[in-house]
Each structure stands twice: as C-alpha cells, then as structure tokens.
N, CA and C atoms of all chains as a GROMACS GRO file, in nm:
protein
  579
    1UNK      N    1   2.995   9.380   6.148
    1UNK     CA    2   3.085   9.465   6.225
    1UNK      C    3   3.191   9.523   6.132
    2UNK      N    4   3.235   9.657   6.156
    2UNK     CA    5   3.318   9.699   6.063
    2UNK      C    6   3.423   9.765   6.178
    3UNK      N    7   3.547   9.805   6.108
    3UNK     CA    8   3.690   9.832   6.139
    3UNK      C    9   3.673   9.941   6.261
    4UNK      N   10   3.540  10.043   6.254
    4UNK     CA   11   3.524  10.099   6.372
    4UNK      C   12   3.431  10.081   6.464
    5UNK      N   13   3.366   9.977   6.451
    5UNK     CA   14   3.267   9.907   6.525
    5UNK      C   15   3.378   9.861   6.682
    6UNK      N   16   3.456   9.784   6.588
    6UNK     CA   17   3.601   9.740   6.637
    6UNK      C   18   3.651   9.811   6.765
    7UNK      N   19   3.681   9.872   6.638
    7UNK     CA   20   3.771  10.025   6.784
    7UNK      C   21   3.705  10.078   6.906
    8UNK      N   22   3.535  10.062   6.828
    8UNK     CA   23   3.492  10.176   6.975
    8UNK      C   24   3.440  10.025   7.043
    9UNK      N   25   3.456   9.930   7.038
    9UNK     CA   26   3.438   9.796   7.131
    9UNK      C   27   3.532   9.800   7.248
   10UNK      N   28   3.652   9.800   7.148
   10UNK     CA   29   3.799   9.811   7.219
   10UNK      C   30   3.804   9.937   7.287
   11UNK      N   31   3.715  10.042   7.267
   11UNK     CA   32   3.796  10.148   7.328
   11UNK      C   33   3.700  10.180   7.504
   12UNK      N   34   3.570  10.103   7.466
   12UNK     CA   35   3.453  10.151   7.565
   12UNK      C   36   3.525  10.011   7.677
   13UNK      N   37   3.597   9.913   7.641
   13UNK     CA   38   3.659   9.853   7.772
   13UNK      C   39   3.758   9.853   7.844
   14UNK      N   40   3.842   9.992   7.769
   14UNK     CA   41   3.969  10.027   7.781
   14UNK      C   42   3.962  10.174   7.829
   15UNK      N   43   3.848  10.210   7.959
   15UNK     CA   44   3.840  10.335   7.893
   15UNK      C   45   3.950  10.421   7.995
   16UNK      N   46   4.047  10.362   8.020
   16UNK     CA   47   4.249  10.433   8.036
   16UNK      C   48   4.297  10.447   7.935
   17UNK      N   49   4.238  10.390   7.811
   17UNK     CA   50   4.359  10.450   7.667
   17UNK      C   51   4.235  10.533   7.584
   18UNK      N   52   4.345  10.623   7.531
   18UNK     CA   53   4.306  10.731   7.419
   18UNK      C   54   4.229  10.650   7.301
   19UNK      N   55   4.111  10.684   7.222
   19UNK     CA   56   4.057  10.647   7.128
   19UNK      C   57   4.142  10.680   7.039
   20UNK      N   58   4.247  10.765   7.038
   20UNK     CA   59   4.339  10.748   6.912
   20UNK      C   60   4.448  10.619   6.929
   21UNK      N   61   4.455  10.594   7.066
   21UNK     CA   62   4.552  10.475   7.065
   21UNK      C   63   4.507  10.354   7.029
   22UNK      N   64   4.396  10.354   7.074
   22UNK     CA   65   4.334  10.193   7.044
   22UNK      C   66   4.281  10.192   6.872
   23UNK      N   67   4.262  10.326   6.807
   23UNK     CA   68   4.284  10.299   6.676
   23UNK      C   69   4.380  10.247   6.600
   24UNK      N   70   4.525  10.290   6.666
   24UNK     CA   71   4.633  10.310   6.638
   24UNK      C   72   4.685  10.113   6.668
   25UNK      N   73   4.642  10.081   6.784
   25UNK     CA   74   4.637   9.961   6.829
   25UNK      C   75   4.579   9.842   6.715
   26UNK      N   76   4.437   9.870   6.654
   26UNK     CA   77   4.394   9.826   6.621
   26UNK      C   78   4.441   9.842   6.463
   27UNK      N   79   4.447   9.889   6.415
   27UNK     CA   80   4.538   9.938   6.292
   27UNK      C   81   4.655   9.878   6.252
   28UNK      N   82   4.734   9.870   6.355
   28UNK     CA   83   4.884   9.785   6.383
   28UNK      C   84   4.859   9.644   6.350
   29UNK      N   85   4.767   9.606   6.434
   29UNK     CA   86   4.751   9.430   6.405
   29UNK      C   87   4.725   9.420   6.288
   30UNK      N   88   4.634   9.460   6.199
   30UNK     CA   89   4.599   9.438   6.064
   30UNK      C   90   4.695   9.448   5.983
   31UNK      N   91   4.767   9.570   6.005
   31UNK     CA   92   4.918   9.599   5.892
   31UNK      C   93   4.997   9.534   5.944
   32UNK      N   94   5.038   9.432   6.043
   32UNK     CA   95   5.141   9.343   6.040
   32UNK      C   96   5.112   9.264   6.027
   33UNK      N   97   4.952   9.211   5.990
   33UNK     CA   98   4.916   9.053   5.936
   33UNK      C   99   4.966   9.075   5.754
   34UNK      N  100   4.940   9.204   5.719
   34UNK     CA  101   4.998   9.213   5.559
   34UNK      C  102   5.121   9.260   5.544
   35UNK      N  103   5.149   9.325   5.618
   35UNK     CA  104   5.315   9.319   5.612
   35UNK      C  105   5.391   9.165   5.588
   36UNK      N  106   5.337   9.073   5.714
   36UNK     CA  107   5.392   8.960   5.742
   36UNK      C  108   5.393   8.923   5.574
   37UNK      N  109   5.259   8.894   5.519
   37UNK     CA  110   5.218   8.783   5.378
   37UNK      C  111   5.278   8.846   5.314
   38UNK      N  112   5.301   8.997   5.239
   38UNK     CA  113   5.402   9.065   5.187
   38UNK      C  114   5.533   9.022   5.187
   39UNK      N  115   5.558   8.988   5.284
   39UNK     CA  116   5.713   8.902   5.292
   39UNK      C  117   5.733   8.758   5.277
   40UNK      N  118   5.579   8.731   5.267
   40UNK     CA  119   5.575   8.542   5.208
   40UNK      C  120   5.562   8.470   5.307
   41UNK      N  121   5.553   8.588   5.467
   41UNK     CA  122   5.550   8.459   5.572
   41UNK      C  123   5.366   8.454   5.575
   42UNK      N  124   5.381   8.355   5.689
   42UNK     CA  125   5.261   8.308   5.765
   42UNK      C  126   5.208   8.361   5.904
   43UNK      N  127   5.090   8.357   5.916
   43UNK     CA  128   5.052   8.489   6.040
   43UNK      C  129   4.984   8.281   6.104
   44UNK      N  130   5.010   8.248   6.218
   44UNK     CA  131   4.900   8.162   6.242
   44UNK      C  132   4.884   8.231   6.392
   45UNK      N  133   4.746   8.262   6.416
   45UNK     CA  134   4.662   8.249   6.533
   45UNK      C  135   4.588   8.126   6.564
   46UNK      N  136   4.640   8.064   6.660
   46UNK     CA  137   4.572   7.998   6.713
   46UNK      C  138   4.414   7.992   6.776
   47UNK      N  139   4.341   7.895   6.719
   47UNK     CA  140   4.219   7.909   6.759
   47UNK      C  141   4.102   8.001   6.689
   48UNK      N  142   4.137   8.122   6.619
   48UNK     CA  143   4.107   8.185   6.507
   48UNK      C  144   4.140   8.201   6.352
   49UNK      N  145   4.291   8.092   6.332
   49UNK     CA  146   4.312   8.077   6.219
   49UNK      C  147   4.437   8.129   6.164
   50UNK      N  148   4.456   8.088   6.016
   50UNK     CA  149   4.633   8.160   6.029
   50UNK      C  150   4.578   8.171   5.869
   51UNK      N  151   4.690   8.354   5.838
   51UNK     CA  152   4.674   8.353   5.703
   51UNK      C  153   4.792   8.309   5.650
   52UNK      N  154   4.776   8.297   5.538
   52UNK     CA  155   4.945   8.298   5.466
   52UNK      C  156   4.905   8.263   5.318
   53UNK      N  157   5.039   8.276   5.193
   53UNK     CA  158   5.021   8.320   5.082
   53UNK      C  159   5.026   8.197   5.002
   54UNK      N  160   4.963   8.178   4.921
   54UNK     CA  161   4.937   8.073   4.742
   54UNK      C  162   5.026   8.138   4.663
   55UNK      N  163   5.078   8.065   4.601
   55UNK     CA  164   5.151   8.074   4.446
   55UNK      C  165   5.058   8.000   4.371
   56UNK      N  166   4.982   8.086   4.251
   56UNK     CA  167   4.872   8.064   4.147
   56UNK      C  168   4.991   8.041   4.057
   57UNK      N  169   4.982   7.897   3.957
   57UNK     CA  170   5.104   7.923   3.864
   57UNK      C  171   5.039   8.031   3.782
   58UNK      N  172   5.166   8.002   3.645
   58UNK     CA  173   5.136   8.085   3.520
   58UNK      C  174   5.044   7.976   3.451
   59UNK      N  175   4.960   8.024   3.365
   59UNK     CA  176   4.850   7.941   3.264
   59UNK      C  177   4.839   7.992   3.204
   60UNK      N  178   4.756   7.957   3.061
   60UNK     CA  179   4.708   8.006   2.969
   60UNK      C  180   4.539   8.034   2.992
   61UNK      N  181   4.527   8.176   2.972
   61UNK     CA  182   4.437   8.202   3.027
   61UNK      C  183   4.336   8.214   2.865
   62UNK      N  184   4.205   8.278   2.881
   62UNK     CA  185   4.153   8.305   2.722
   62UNK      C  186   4.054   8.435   2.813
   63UNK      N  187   4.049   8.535   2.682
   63UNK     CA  188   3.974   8.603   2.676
   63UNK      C  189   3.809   8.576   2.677
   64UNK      N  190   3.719   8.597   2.775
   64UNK     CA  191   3.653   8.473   2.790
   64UNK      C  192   3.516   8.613   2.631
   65UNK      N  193   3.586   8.693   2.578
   65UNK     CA  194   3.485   8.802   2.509
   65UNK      C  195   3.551   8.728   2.379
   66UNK      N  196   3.650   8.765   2.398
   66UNK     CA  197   3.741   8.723   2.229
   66UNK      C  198   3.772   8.570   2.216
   67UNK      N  199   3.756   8.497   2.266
   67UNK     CA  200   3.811   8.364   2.277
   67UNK      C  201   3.992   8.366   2.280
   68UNK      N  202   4.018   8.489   2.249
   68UNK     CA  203   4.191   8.514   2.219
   68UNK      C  204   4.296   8.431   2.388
   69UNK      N  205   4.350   8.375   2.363
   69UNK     CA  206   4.500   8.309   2.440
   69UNK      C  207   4.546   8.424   2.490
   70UNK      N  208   4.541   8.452   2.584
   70UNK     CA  209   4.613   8.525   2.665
   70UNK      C  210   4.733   8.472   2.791
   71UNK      N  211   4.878   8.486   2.764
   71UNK     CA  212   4.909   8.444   2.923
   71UNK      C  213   4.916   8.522   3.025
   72UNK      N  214   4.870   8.500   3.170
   72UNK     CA  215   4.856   8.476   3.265
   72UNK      C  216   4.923   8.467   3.362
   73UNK      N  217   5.067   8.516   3.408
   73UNK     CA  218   5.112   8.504   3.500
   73UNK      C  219   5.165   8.455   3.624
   74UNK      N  220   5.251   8.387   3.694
   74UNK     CA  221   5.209   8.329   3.841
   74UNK      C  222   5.183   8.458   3.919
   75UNK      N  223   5.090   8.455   4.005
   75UNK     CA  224   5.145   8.563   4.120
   75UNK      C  225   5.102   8.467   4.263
   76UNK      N  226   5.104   8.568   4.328
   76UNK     CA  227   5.050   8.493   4.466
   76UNK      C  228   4.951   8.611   4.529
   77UNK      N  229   4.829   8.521   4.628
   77UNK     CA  230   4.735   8.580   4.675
   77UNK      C  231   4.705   8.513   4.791
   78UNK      N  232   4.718   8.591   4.904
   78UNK     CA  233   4.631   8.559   5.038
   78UNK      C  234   4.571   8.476   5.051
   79UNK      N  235   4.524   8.378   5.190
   79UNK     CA  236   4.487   8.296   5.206
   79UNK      C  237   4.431   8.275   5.357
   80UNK      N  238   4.290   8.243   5.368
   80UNK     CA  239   4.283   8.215   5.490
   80UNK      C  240   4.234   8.086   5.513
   81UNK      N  241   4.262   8.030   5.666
   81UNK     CA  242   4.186   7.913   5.660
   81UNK      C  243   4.156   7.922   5.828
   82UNK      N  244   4.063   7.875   5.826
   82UNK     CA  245   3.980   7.899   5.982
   82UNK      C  246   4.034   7.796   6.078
   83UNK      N  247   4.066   7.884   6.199
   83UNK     CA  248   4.128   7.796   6.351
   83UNK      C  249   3.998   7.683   6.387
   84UNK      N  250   4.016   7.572   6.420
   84UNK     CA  251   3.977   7.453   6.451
   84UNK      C  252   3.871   7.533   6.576
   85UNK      N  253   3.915   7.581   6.665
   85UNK     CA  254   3.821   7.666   6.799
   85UNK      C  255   3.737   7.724   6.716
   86UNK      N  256   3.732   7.808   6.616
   86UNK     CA  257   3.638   7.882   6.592
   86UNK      C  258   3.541   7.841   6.467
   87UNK      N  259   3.590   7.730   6.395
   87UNK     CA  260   3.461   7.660   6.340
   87UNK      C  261   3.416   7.568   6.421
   88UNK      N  262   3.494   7.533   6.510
   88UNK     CA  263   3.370   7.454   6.615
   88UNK      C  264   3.283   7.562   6.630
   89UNK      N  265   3.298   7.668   6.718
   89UNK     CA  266   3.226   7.780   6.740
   89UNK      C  267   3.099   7.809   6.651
   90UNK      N  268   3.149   7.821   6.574
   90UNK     CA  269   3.066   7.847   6.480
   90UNK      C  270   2.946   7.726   6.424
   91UNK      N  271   3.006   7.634   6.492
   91UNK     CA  272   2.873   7.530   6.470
   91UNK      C  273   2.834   7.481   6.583
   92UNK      N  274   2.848   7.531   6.661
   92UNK     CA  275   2.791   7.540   6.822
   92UNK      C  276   2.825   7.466   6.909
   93UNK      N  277   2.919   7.408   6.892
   93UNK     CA  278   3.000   7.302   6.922
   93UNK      C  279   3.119   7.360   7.068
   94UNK      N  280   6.258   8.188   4.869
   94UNK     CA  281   6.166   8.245   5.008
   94UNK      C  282   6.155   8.197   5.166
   95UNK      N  283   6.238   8.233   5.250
   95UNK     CA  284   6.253   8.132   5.353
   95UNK      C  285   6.131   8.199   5.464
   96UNK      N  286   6.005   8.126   5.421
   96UNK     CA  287   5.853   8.189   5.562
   96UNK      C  288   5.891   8.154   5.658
   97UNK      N  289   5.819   8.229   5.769
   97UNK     CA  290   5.871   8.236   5.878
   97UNK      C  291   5.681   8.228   5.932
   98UNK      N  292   5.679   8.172   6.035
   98UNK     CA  293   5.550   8.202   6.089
   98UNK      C  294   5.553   8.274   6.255
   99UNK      N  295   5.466   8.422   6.183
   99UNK     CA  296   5.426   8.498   6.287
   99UNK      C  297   5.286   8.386   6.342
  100UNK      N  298   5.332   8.458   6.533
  100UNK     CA  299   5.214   8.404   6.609
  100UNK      C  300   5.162   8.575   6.702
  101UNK      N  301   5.065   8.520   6.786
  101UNK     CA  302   4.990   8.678   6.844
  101UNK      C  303   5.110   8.697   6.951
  102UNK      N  304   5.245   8.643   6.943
  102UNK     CA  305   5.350   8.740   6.997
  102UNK      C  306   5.400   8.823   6.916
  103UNK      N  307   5.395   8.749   6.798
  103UNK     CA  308   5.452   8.931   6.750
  103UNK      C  309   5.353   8.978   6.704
  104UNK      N  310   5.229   8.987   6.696
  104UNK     CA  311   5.139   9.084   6.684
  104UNK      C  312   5.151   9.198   6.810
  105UNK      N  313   5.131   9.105   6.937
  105UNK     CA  314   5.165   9.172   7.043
  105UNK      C  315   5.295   9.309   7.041
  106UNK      N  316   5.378   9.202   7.022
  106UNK     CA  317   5.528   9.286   7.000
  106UNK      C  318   5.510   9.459   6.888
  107UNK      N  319   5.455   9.422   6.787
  107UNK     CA  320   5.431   9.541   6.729
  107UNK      C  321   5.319   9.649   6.794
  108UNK      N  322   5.257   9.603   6.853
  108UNK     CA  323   5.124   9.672   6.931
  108UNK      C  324   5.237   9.719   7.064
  109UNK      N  325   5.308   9.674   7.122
  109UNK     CA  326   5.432   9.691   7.189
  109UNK      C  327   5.492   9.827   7.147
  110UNK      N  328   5.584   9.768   7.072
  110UNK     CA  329   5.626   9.927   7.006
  110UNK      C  330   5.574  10.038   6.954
  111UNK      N  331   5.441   9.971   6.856
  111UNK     CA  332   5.378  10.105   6.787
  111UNK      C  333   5.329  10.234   6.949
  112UNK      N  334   5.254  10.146   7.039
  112UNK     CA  335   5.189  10.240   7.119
  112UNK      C  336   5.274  10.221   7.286
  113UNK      N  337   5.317  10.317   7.341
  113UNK     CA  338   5.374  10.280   7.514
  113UNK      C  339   5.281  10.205   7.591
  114UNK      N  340   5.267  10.096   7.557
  114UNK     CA  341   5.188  10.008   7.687
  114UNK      C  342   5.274   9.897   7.713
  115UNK      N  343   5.260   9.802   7.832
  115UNK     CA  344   5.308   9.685   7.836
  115UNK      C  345   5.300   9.617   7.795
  116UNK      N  346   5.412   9.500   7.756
  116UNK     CA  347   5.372   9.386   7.696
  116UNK      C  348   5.257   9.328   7.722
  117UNK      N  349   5.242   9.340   7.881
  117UNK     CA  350   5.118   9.199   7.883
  117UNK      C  351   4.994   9.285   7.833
  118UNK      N  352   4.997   9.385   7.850
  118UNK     CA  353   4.861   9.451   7.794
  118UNK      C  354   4.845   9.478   7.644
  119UNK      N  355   4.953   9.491   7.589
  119UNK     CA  356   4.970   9.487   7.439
  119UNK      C  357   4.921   9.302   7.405
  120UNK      N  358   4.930   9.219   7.450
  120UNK     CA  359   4.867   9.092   7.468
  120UNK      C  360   4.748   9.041   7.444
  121UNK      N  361   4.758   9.125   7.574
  121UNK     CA  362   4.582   9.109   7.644
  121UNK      C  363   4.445   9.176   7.492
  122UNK      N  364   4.524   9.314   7.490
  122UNK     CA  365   4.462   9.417   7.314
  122UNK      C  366   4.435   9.284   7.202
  123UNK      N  367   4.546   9.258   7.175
  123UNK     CA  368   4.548   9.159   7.071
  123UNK      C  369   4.502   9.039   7.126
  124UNK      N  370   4.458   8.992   7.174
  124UNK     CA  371   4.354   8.886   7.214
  124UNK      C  372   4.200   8.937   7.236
  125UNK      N  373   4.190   9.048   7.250
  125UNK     CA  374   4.026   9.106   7.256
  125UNK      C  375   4.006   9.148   7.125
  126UNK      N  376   4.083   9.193   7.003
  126UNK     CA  377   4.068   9.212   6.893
  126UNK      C  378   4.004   9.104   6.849
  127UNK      N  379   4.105   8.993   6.877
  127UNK     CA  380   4.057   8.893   6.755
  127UNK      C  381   3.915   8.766   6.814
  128UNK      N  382   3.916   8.788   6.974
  128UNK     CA  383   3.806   8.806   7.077
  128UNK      C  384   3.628   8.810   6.995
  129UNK      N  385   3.683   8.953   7.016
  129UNK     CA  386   3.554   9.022   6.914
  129UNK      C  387   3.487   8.988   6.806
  130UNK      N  388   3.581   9.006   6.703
  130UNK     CA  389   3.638   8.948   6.588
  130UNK      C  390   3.518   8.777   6.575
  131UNK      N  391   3.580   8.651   6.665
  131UNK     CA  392   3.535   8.602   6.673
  131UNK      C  393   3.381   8.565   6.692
  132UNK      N  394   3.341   8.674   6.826
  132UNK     CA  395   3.211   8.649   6.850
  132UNK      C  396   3.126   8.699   6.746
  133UNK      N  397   3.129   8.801   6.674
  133UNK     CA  398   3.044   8.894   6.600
  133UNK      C  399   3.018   8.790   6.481
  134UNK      N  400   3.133   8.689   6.502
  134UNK     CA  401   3.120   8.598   6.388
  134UNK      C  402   2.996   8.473   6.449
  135UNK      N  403   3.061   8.467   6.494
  135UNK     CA  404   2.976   8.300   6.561
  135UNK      C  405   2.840   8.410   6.583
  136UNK      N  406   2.801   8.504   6.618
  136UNK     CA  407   2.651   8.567   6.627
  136UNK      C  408   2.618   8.591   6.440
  137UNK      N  409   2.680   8.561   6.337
  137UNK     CA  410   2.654   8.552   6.217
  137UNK      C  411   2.651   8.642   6.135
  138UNK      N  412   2.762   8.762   6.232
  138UNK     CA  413   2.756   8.883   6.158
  138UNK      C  414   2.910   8.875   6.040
  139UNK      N  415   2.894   8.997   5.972
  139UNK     CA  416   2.984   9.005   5.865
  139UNK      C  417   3.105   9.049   5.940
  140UNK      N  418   3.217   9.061   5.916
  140UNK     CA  419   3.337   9.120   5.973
  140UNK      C  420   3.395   9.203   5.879
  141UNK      N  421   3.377   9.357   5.872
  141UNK     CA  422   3.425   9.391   5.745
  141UNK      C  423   3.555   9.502   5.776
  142UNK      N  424   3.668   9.474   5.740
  142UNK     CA  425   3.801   9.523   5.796
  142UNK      C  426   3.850   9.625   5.681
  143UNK      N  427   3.772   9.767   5.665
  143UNK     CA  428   3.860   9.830   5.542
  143UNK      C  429   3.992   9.814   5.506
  144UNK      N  430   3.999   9.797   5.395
  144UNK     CA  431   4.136   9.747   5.311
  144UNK      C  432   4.219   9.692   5.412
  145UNK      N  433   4.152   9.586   5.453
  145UNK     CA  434   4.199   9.437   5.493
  145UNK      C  435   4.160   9.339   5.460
  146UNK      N  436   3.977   9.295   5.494
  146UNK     CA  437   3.914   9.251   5.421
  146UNK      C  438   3.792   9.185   5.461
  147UNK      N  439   3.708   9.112   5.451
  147UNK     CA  440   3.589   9.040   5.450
  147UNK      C  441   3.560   8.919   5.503
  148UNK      N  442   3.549   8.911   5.645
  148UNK     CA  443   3.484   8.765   5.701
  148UNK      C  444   3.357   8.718   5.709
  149UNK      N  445   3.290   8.659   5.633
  149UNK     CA  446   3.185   8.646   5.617
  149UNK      C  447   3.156   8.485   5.677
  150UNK      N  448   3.025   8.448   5.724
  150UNK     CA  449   2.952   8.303   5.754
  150UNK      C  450   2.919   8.251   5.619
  151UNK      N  451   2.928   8.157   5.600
  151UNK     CA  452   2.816   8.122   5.518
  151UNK      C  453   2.752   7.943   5.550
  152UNK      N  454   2.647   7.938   5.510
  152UNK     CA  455   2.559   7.833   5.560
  152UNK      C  456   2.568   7.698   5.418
  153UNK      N  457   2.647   7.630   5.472
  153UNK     CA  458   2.664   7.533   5.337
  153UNK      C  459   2.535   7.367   5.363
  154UNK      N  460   2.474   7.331   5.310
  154UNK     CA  461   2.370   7.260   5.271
  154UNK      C  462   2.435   7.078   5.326
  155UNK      N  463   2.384   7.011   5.303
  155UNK     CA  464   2.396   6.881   5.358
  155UNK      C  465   2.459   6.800   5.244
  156UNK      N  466   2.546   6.740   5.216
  156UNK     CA  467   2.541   6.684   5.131
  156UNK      C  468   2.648   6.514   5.138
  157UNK      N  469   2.624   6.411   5.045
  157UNK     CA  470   2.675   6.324   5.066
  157UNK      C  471   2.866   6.311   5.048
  158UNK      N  472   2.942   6.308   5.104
  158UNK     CA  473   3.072   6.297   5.092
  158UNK      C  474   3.126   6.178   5.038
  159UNK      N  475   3.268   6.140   5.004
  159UNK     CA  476   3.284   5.964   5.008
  159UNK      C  477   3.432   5.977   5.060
  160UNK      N  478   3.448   5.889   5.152
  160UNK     CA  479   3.577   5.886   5.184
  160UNK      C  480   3.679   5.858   5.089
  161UNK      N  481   3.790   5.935   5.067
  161UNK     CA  482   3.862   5.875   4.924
  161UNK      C  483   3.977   5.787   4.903
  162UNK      N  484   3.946   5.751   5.063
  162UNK     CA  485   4.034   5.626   5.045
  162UNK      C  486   3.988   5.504   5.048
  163UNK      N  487   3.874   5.464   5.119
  163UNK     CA  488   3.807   5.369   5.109
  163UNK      C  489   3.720   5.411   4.992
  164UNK      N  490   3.645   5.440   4.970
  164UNK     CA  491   3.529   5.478   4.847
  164UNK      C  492   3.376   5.458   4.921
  165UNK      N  493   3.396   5.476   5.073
  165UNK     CA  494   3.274   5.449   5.165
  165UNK      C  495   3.184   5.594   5.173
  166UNK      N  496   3.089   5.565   5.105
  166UNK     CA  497   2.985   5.719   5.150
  166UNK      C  498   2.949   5.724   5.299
  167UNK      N  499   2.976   5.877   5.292
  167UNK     CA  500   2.988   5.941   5.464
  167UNK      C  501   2.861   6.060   5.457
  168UNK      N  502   2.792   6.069   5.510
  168UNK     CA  503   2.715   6.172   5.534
  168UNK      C  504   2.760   6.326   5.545
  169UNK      N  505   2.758   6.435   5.506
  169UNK     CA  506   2.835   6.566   5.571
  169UNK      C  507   2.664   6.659   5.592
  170UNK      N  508   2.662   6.641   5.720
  170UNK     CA  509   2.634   6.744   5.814
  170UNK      C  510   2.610   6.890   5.752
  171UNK      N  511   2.447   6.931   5.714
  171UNK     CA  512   2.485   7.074   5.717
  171UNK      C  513   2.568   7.171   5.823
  172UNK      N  514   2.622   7.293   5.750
  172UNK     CA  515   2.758   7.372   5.841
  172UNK      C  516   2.734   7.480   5.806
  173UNK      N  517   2.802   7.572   5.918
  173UNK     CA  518   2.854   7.687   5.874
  173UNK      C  519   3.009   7.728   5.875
  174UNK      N  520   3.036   7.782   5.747
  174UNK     CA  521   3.163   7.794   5.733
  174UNK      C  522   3.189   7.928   5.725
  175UNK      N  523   3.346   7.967   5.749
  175UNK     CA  524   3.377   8.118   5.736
  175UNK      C  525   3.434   8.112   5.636
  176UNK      N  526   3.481   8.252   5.546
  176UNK     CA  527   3.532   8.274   5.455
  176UNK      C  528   3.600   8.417   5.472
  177UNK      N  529   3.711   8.416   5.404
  177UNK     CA  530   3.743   8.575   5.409
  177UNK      C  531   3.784   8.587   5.236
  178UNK      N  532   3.771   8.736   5.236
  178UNK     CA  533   3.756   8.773   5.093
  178UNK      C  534   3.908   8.926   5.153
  179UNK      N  535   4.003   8.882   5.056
  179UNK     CA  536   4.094   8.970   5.082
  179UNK      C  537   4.082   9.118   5.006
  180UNK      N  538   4.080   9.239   5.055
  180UNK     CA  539   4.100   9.359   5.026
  180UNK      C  540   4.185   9.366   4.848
  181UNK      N  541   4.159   9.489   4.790
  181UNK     CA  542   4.222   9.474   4.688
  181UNK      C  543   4.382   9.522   4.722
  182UNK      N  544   4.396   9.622   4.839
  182UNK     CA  545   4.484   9.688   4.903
  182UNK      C  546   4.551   9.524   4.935
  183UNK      N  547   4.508   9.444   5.018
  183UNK     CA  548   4.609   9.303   5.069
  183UNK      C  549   4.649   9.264   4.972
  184UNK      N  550   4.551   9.215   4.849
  184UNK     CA  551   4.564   9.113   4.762
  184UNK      C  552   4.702   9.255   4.658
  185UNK      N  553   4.716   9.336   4.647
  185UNK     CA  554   4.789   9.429   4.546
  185UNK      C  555   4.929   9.394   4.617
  186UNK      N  556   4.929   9.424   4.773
  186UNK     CA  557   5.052   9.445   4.880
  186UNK      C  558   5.089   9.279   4.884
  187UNK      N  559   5.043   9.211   4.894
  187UNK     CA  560   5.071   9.055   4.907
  187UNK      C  561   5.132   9.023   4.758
  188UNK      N  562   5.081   9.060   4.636
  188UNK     CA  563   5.134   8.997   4.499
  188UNK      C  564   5.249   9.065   4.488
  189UNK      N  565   5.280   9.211   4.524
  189UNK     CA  566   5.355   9.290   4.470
  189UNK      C  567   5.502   9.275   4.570
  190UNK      N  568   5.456   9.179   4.695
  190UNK     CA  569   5.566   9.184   4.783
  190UNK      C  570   5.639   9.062   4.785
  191UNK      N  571   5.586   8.933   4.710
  191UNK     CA  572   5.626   8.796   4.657
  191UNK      C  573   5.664   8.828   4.517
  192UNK      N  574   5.671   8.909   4.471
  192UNK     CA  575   5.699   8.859   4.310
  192UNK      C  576   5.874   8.855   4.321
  193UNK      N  577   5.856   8.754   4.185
  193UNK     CA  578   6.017   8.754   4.136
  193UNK      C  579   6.132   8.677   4.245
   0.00000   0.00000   0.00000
C-alpha cells in the first residue's frame, strides 16, 4: 500500500469530504509524526506503536575502501518499535 | 532536551486545525489512517509512505533463545515482525532538528 492507496481508502469512506481534504488530512498526520521527532519528542500510538529518536554516539569510524580512521559524529535517527496490539495481530493472535 | 510524548490527540488536534472538521471526526480520520495502515499490514502487505517511510513484515525463522537471567534455554516461536525503514527526508529532518 502506498501514501495514495491511503487517501483514496480514506476518501471512498468519507465520501462528504473533498479528496483534497483527506489528502491534506492524511498528509498532516505524517508531518506531525516528524515534526514531533524533529523536536526530540516521542509520537506513541497506542496499539500501533510509538516513534521516537536514538542518539548514535560519536565513534571512530574507518573507511571500509581505504582502511583510513575517519570520525564519525553523534547524530540521532528515528526509531520505531511496534504496539503490543499489532504484533499480536500480526501473528494471529 | 526536555521530550514530550505526542499521543493520537494531538495528531487529532493538528488534523483539527489543518482542515474545518470536528474534533471527534478529526479523531475518528486519525484512527482509520492508522486502521488501514494496520490491516494492509497484518494482510502482509508493504506500507510505503513517500518521504515518510517503509513498513514492511518480515518472517523471522525459529530459533533457540536463553533466558539471561537464569541461563535456561527457551524455545522462540517462528514470527512475524514489522519493521520500518525511515525516509531519507525523516531521517535528514530528525538529525538536523536534534543536533547540538
């Protein structure tokens, strides 16, 4: 399923709102789950899962062509981990 | 960094403001999103969210575990697990909005 698979799901059971709204709808939720991690918070949905952000330290990394030492940075990167409801789900449970 | 954890009220809440509907129906939206979302998964399909990102199944194999506090071998159950693979757009907007 992809991002407009989505929309026209949402839009064929909604059919009182504009297909531009329920894009617009659907659009919103996604950019305030990265807005949120952008700001370092945590998104948790219940039952489907909550994202939120890692701090990777700094290391010494190597050029894995040159063998050369390179450092490496901390940054931070996204994270998901799956709601308890929906890996049951998912194992038929 | 003081996190704060968003729940599907303020998802709601922004679905609220961005578009004139009611709260409870701005709600109701954001619970059929992630609704969907769900089932397409548990039917074993991919979830692919342009520059958001990648929910994928995957089918992990049987294998022996050990409890690590006792040191007692436990059986683990073949599974299926989800995974998401973040956008380069999240993963750029997420590093670039924590740094420093």
């Amino acid at each position: 399923m992809i991002r407009s698979e989505l929309i026209q799901k949402i839009a064929d059971e909604n059919p009182h709102l504009y297909q531009r709204d329920v894009e617009r709808i659907v659009n919103t939720i996604f950019e305030e789950i990265i807005d949120a991690m952008s700001r370092g918070d945590r998104v948790e949905l219940r039952g489907f899962g909550a994202f939120s952000v890692k701090k990777r330290d700094s290391r010494t990394g190597r050029n894995p062509r040159t063998g050369e030492s390179v450092e490496v940075e901390e940054k931070f990167v996204p994270f998901f981990k799956t709601g308890k409801l929906l890996r049951d789900r998912l194992n038929g449970k | 960094m003081t996190a704060k954890t968003l729940t599907r009220m303020d998802l709601s809440e922004a679905v609220f403001r961005e578009v004139g509907l009611s709260r409870n129906e701005s709600a109701t939206l954001v619970e059929d999103v992630l609704q969907h979302m769900s089932d397409a998964l548990v039917s074993g399909e991919t979830v692919k969210i342009s520059s958001f990102g990648t929910f994928s199944v995957r089918d992990k194999a049987a294998r022996v575990g050990r409890n690590p506090k006792t040191g007692e071998e436990v059986p683990i159950h073949p599974r299926r697990v989800l995974t998401f693979r973040p956008s380069h757009l999240m993963k750029d907007r997420v590093a670039a909005g924590n740094k420093g």
